[in-house]
N, CA, C and O atoms as CSV, one atom per row, in Angstrom:
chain,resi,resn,atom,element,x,y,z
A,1,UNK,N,N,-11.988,-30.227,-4.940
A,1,UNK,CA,C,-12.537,-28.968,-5.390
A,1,UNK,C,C,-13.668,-29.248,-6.370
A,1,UNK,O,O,-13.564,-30.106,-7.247
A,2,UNK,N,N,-14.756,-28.495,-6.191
A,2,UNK,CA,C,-15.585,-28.976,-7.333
A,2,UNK,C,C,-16.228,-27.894,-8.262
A,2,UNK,O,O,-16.589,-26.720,-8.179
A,3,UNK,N,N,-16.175,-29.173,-9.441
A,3,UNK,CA,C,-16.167,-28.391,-10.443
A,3,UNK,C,C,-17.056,-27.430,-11.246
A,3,UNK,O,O,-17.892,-28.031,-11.920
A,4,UNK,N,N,-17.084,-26.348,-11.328
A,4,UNK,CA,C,-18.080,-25.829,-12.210
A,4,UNK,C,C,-18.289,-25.736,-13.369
A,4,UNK,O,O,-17.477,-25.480,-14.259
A,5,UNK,N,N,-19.624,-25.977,-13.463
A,5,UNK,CA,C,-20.434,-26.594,-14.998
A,5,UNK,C,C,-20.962,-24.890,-15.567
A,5,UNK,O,O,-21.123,-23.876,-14.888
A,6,UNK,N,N,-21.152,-25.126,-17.239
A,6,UNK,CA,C,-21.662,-24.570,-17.641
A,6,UNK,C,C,-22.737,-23.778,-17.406
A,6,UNK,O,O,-22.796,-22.555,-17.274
A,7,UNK,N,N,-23.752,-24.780,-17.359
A,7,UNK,CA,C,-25.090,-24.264,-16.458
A,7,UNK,C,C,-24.971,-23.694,-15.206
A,7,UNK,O,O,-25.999,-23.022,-15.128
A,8,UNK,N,N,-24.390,-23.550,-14.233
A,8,UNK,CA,C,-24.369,-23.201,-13.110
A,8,UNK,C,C,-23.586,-21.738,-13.354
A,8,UNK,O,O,-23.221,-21.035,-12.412
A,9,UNK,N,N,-23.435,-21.478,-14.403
A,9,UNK,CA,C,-22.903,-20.005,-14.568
A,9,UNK,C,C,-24.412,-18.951,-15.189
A,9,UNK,O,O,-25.193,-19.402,-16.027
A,10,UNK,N,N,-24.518,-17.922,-14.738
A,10,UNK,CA,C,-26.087,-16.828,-15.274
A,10,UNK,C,C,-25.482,-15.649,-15.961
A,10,UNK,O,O,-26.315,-15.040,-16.632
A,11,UNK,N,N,-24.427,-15.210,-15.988
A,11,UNK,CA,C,-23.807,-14.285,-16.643
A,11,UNK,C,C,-22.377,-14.047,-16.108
A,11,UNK,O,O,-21.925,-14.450,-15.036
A,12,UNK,N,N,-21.611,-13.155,-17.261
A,12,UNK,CA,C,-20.258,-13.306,-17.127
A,12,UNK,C,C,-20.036,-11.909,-17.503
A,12,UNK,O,O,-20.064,-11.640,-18.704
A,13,UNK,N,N,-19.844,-11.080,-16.741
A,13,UNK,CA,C,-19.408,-9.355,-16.649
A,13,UNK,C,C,-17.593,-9.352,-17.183
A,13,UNK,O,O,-16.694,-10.022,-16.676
A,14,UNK,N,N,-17.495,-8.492,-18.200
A,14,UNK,CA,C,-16.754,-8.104,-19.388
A,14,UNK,C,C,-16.356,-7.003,-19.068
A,14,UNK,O,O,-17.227,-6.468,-18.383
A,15,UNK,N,N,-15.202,-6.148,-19.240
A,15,UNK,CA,C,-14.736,-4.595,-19.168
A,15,UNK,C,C,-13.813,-4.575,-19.955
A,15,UNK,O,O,-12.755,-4.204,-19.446
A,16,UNK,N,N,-13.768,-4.867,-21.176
A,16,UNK,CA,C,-12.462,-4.417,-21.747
A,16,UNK,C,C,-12.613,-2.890,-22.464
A,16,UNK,O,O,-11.855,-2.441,-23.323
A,17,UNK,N,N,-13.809,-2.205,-21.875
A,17,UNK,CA,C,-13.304,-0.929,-22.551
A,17,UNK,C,C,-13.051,0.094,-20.861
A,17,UNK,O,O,-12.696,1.272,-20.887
A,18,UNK,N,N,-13.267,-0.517,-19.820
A,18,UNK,CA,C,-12.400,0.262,-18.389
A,18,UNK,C,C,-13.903,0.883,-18.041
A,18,UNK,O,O,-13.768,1.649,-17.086
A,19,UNK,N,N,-15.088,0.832,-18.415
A,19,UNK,CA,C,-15.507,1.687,-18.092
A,19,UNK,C,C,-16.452,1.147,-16.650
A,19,UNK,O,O,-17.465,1.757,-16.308
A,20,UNK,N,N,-16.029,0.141,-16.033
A,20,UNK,CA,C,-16.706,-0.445,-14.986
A,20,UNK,C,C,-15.441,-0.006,-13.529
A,20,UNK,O,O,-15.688,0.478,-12.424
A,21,UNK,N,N,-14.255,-0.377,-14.075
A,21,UNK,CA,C,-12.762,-0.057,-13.376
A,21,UNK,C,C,-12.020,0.330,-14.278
A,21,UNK,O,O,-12.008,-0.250,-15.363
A,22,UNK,N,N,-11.315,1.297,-14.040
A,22,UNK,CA,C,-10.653,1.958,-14.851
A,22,UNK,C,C,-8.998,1.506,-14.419
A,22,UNK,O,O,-8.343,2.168,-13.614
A,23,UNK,N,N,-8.477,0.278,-15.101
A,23,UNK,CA,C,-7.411,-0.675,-14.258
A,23,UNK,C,C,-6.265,0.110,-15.001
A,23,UNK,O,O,-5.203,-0.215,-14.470
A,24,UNK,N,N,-6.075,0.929,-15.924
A,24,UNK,CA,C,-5.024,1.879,-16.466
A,24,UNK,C,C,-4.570,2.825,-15.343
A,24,UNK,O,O,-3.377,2.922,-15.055
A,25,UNK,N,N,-5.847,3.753,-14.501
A,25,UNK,CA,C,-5.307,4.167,-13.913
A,25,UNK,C,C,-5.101,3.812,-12.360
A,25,UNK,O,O,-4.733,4.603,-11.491
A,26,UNK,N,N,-5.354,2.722,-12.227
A,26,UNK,CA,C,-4.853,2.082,-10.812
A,26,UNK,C,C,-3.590,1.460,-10.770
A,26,UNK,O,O,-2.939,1.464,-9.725
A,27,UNK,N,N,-2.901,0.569,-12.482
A,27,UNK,CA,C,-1.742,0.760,-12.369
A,27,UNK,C,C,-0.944,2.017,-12.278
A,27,UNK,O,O,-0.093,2.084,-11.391
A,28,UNK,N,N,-1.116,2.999,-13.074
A,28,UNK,CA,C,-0.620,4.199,-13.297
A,28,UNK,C,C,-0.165,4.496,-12.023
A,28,UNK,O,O,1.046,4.543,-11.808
A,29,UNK,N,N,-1.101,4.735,-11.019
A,29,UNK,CA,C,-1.104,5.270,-9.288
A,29,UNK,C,C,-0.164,4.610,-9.051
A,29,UNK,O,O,0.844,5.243,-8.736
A,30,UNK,N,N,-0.054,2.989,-9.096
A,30,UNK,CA,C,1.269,1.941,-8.244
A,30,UNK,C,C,2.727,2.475,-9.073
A,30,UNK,O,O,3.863,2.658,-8.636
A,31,UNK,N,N,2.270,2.600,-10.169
A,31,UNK,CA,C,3.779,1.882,-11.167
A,31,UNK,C,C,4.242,3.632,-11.027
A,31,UNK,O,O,5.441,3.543,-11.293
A,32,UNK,N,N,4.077,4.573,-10.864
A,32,UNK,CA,C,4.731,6.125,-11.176
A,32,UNK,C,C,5.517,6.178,-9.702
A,32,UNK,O,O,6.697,6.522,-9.752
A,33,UNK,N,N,4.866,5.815,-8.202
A,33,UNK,CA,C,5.924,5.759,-7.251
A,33,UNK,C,C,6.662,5.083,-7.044
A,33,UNK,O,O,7.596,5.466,-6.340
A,34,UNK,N,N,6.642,3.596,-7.588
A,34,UNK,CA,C,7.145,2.790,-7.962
A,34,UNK,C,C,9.019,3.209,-8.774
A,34,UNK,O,O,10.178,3.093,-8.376
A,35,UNK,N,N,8.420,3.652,-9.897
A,35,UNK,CA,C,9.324,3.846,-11.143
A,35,UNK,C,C,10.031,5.323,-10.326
A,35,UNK,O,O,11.256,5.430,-10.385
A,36,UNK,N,N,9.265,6.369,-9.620
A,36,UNK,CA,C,10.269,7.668,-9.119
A,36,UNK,C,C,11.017,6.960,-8.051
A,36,UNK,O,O,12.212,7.248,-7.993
A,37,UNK,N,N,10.511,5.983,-7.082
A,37,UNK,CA,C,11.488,5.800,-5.985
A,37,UNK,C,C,12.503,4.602,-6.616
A,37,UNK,O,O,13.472,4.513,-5.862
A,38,UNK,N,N,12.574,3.976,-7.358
A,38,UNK,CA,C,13.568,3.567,-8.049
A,38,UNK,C,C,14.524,4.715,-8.451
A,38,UNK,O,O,15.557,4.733,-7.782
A,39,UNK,N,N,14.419,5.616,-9.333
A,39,UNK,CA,C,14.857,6.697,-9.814
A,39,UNK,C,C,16.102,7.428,-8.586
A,39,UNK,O,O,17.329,7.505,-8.523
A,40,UNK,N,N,14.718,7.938,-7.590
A,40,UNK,CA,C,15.259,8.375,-6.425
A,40,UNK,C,C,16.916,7.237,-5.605
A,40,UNK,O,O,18.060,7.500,-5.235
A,41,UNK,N,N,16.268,6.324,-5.672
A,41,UNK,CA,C,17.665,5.526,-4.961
A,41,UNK,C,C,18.618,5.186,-5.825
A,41,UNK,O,O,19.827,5.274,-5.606
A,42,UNK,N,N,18.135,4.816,-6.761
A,42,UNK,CA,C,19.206,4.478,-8.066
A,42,UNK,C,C,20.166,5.880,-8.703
A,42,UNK,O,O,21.327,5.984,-9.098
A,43,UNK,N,N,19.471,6.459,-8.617
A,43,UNK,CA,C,20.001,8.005,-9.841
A,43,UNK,C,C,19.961,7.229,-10.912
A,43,UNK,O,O,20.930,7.436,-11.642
A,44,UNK,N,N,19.243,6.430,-11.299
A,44,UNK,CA,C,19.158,5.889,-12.949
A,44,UNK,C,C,18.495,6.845,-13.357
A,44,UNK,O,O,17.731,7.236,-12.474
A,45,UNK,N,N,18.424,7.397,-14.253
A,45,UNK,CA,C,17.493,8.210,-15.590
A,45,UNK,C,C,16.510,7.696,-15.896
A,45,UNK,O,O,16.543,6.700,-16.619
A,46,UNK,N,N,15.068,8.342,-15.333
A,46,UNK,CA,C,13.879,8.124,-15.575
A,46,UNK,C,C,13.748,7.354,-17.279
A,46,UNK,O,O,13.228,6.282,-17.585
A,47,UNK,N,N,14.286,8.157,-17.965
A,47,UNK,CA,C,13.815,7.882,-19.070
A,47,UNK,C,C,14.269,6.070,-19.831
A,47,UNK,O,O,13.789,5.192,-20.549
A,48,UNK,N,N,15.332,6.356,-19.145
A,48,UNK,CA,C,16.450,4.734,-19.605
A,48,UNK,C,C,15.298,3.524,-18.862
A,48,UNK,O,O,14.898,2.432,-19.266
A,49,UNK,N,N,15.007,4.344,-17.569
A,49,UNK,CA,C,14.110,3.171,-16.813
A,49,UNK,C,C,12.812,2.520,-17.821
A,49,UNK,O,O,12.610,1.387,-18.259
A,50,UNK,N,N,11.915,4.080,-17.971
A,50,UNK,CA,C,11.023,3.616,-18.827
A,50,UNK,C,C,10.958,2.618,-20.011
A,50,UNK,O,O,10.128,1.725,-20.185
A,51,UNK,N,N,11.971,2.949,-20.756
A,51,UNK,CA,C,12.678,2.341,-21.792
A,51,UNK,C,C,12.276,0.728,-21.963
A,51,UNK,O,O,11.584,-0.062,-22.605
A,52,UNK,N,N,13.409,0.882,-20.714
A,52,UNK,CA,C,13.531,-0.922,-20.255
A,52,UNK,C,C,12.502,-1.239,-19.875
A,52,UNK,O,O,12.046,-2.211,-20.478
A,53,UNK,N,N,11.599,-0.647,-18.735
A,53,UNK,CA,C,10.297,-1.297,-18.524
A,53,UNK,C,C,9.172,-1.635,-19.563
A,53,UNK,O,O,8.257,-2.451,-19.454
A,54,UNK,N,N,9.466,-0.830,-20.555
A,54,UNK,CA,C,8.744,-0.501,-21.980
A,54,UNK,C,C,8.756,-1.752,-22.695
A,54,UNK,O,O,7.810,-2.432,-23.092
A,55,UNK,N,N,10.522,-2.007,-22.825
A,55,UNK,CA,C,10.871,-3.608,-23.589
A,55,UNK,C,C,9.981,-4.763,-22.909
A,55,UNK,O,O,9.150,-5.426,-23.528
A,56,UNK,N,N,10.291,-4.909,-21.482
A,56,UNK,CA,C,10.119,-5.799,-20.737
A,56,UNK,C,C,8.670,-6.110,-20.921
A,56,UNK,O,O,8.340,-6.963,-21.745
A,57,UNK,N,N,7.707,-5.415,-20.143
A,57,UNK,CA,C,6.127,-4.998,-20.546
A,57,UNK,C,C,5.885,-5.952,-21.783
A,57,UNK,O,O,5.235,-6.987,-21.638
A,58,UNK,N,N,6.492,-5.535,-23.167
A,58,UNK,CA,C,6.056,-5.644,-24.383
A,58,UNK,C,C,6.709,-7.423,-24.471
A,58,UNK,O,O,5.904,-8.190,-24.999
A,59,UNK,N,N,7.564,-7.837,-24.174
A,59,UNK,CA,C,8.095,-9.133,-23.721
A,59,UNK,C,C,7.038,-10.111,-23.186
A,59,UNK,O,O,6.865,-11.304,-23.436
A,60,UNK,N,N,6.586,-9.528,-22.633
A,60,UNK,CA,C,5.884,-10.552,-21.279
A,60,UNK,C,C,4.464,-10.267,-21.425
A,60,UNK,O,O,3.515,-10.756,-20.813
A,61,UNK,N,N,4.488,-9.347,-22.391
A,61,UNK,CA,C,3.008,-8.923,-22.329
A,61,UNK,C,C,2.162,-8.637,-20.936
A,61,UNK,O,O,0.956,-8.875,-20.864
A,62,UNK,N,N,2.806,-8.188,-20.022
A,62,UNK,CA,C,1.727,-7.720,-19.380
A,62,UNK,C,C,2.710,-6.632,-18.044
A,62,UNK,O,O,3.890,-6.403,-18.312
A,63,UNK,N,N,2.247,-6.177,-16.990
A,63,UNK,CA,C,2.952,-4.933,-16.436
A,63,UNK,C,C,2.900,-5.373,-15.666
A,63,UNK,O,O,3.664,-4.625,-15.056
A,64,UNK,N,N,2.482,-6.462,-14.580
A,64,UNK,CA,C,2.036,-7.300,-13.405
A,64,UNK,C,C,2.889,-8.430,-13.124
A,64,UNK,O,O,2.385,-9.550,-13.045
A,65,UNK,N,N,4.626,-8.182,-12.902
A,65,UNK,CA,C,5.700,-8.440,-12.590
A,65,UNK,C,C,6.419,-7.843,-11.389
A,65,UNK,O,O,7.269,-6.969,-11.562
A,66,UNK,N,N,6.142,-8.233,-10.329
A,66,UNK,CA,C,6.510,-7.242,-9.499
A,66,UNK,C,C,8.477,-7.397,-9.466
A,66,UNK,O,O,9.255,-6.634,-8.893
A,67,UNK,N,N,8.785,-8.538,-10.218
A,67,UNK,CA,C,10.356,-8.778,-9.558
A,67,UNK,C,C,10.495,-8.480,-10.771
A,67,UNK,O,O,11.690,-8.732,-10.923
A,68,UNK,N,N,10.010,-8.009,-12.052
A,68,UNK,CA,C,11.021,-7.738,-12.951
A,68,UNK,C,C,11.897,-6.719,-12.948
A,68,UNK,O,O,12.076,-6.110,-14.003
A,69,UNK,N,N,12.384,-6.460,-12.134
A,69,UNK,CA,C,13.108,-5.461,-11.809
A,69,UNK,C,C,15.141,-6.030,-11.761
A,69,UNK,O,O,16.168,-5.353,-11.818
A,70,UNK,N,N,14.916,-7.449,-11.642
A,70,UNK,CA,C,16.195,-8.572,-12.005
A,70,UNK,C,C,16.327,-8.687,-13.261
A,70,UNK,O,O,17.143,-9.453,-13.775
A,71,UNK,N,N,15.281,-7.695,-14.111
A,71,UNK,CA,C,15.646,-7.975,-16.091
A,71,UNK,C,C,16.317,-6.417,-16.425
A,71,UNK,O,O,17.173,-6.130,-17.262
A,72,UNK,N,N,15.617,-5.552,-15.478
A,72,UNK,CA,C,15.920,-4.363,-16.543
A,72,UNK,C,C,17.782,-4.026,-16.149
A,72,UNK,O,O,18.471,-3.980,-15.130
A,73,UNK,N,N,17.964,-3.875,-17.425
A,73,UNK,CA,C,19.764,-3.942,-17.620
A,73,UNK,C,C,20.481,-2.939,-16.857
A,73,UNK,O,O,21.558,-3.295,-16.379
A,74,UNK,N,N,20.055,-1.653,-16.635
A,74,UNK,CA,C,20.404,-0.600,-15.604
A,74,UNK,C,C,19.889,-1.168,-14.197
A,74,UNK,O,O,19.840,-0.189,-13.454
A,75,UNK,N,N,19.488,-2.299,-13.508
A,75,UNK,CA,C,19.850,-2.619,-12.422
A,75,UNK,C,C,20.524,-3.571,-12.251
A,75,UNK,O,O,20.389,-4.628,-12.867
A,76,UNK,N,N,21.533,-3.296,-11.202
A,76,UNK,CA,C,22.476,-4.468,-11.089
A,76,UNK,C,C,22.310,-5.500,-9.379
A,76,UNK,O,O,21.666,-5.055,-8.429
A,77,UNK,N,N,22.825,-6.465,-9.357
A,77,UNK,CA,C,22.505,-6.901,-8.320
A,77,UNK,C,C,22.688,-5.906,-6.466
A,77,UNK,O,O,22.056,-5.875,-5.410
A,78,UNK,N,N,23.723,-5.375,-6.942
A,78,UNK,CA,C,24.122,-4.197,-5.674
A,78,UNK,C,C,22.730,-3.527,-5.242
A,78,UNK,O,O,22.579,-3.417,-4.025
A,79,UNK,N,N,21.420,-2.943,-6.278
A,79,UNK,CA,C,20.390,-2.397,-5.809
A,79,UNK,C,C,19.253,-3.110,-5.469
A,79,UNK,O,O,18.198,-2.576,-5.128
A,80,UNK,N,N,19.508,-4.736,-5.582
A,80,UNK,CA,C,18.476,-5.233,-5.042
A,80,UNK,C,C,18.137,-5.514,-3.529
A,80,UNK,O,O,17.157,-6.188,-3.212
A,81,UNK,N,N,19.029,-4.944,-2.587
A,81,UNK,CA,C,18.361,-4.756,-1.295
A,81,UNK,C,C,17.217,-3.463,-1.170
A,81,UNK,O,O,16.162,-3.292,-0.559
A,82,UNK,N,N,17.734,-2.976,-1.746
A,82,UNK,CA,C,16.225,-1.379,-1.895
A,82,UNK,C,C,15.683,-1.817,-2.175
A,82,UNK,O,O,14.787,-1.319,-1.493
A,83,UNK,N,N,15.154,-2.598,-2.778
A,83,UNK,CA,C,14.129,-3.297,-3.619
A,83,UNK,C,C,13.073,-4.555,-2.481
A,83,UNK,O,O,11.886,-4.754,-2.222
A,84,UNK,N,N,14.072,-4.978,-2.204
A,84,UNK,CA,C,13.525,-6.365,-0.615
A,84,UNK,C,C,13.716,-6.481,0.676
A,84,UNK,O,O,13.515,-7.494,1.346
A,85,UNK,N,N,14.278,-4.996,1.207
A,85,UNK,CA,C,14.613,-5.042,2.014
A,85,UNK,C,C,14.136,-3.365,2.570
A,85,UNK,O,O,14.132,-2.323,1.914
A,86,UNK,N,N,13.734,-3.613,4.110
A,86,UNK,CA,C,14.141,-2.279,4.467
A,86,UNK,C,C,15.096,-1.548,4.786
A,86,UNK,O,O,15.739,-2.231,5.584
A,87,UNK,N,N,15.796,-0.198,4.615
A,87,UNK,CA,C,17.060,0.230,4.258
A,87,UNK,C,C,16.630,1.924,4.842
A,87,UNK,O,O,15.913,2.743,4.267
A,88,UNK,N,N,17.268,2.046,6.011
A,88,UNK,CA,C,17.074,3.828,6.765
A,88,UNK,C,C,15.790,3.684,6.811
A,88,UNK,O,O,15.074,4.536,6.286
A,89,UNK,N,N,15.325,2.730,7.360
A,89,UNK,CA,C,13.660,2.608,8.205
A,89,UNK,C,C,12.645,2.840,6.919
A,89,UNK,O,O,11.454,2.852,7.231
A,90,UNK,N,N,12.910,3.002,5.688
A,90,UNK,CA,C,11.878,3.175,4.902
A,90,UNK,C,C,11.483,1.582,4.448
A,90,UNK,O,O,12.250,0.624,4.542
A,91,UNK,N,N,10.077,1.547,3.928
A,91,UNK,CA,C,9.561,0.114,3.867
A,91,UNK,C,C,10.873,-0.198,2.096
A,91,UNK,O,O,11.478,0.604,1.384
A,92,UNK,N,N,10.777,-1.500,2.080
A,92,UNK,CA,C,11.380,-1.473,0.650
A,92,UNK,C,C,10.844,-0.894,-0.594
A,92,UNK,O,O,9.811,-0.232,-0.496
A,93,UNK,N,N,11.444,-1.059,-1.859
A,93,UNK,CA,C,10.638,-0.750,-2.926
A,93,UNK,C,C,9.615,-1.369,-3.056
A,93,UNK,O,O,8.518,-0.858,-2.833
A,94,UNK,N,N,9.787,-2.685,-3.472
A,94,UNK,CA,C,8.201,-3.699,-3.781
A,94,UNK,C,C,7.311,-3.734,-2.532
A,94,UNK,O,O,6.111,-3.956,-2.689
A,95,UNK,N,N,7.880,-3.502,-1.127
A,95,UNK,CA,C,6.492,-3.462,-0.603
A,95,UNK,C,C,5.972,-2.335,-0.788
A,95,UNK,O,O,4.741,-2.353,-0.771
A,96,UNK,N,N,6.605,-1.040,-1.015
A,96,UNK,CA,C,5.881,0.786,-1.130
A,96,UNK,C,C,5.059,-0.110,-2.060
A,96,UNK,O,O,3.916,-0.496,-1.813
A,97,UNK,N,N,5.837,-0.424,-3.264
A,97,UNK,CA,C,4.990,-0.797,-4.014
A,97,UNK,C,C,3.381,-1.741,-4.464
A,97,UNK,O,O,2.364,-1.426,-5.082
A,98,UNK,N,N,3.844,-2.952,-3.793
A,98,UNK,CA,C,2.115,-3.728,-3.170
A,98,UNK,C,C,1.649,-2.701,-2.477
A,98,UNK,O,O,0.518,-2.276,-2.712
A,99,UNK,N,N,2.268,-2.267,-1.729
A,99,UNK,CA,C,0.954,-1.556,-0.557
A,99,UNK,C,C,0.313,-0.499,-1.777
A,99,UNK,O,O,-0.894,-0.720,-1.878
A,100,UNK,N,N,0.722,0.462,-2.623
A,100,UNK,CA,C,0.379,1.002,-3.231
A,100,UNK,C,C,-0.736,0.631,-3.905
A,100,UNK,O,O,-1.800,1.228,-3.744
A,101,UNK,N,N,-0.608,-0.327,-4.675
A,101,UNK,CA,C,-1.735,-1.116,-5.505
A,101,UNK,C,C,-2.908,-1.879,-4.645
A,101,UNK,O,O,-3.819,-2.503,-5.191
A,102,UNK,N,N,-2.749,-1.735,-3.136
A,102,UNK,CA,C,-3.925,-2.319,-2.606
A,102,UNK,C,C,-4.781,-0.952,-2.167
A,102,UNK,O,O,-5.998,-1.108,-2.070
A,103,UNK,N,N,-4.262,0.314,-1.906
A,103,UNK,CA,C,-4.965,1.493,-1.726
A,103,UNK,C,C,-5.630,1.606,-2.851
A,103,UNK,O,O,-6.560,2.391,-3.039
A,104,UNK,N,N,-5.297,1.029,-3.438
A,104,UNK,CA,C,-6.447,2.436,-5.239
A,104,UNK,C,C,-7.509,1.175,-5.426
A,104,UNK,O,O,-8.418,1.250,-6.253
């Protein structure tokens, strides 16, 4: 693989204020059907979910975990076929979910 040098770079494009992609709300779009169809199959409580995803997030520093879903304490191993598997012909959770984040 070869390597790139300093010089061979002409500029380096920056967005940390969103205003080129606005990447808040392209997670937002993935992670809300995401977090309801969890909800939906689980009957966990939206809010307990958030919670935990809240801890986790702040843990790891970042929201771009697609399996952390084996940390948060209101899931137990019994719901991880919804999650990787298809189940009554619907796609699983994490793929609704990738596919989601490649539309926006």
């Amino acid at each position: 693989m070869e390597q790139i040098k300093k010089e061979d770079i002409n500029f380096v494009i920056t967005d940390l204020d969103d205003t080129i992609w606005d990447w808040l709300e392209m997670w937002y779009q993935s992670f809300m059907p995401y977090l309801n169809r969890i909800v939906e199959e689980t009957g966990i409580n939206i809010n307990i979910l958030k919670k935990e995803f809240k801890a986790l997030h702040e843990k790891y520093g970042t929201t771009e975990m697609s399996f952390i879903y084996k940390e948060l304490p209101s899931i137990n191993q019994s719901f991880y076929p919804i999650f990787e598997e298809v189940v009554d012909g619907k796609k699983s959770i994490l793929h609704e979910y990738n596919s989601n984040k490649k539309i926006i």
